[in-house]
Phi, psi and omega in degrees: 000144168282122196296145138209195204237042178211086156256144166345287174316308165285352167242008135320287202292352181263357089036296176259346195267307165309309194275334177300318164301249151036271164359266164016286217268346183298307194301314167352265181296318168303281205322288191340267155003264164355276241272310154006291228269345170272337169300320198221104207290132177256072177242145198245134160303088188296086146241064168281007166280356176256026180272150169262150153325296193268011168277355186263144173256188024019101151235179161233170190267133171238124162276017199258038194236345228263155168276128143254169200278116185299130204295315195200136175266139182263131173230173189249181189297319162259047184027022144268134171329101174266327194206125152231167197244158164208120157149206202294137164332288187301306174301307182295335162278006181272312214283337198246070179301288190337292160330293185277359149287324168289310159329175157198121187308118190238355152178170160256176151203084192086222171240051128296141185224127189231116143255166224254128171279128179266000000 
């Protein structure tokens, strides 16, 4: 056989030798930092007895953009949306049979209904 130098043993201990270096240079660079942060005092000006009343706003929120939430959803096999429904249940499986005879029911939520297009 021939000796070489890539054996089990030798590339453990070079192994260990890369992460002990590693080790090192992480404690290294944290010191580093640490003596940063004792050179140069990180204080924040408190001068919160000088905020003015009128620099805080008031606002509002208009929800009347917000989507509302569908009685029941159609979803595909890769769970994208094909079809939502929005109103009373019962009228949207009178008017669409079909669909939910094709469907096949896969959860509620609240009052959301997710069905699976076959």
């Amino acid at each position: 056989m021939k000796p070489t130098i890539l054996t089990q043993k030798t590339v453990c201990a070079f192994l260990g030798l890369m992460m002990a270096l590693t080790i090192m240079w992480a404690a290294k660079a944290e010191a580093q930092v640490d003596s940063l942060n004792e050179v140069i005092p990180m204080e924040y000006n408190t001068g919160i007895e000088g905020v003015q009343e009128d620099l805080i706003q008031e606002f509002e929120l208009d929800f009347s953009e917000l989507k509302e939430v569908p009685s029941i959803t159609f979803i595909n096999k890769y769970s994208e949306v094909v079809a939502e429904f929005y109103g009373d249940k019962e009228d949207i499986k009178k008017k669409f049979k079909e669909s939910f005879e094709n469907g096949a029911f896969v959860t509620a939520s609240g009052n959301q209904e997710f069905y699976l297009v076959r």
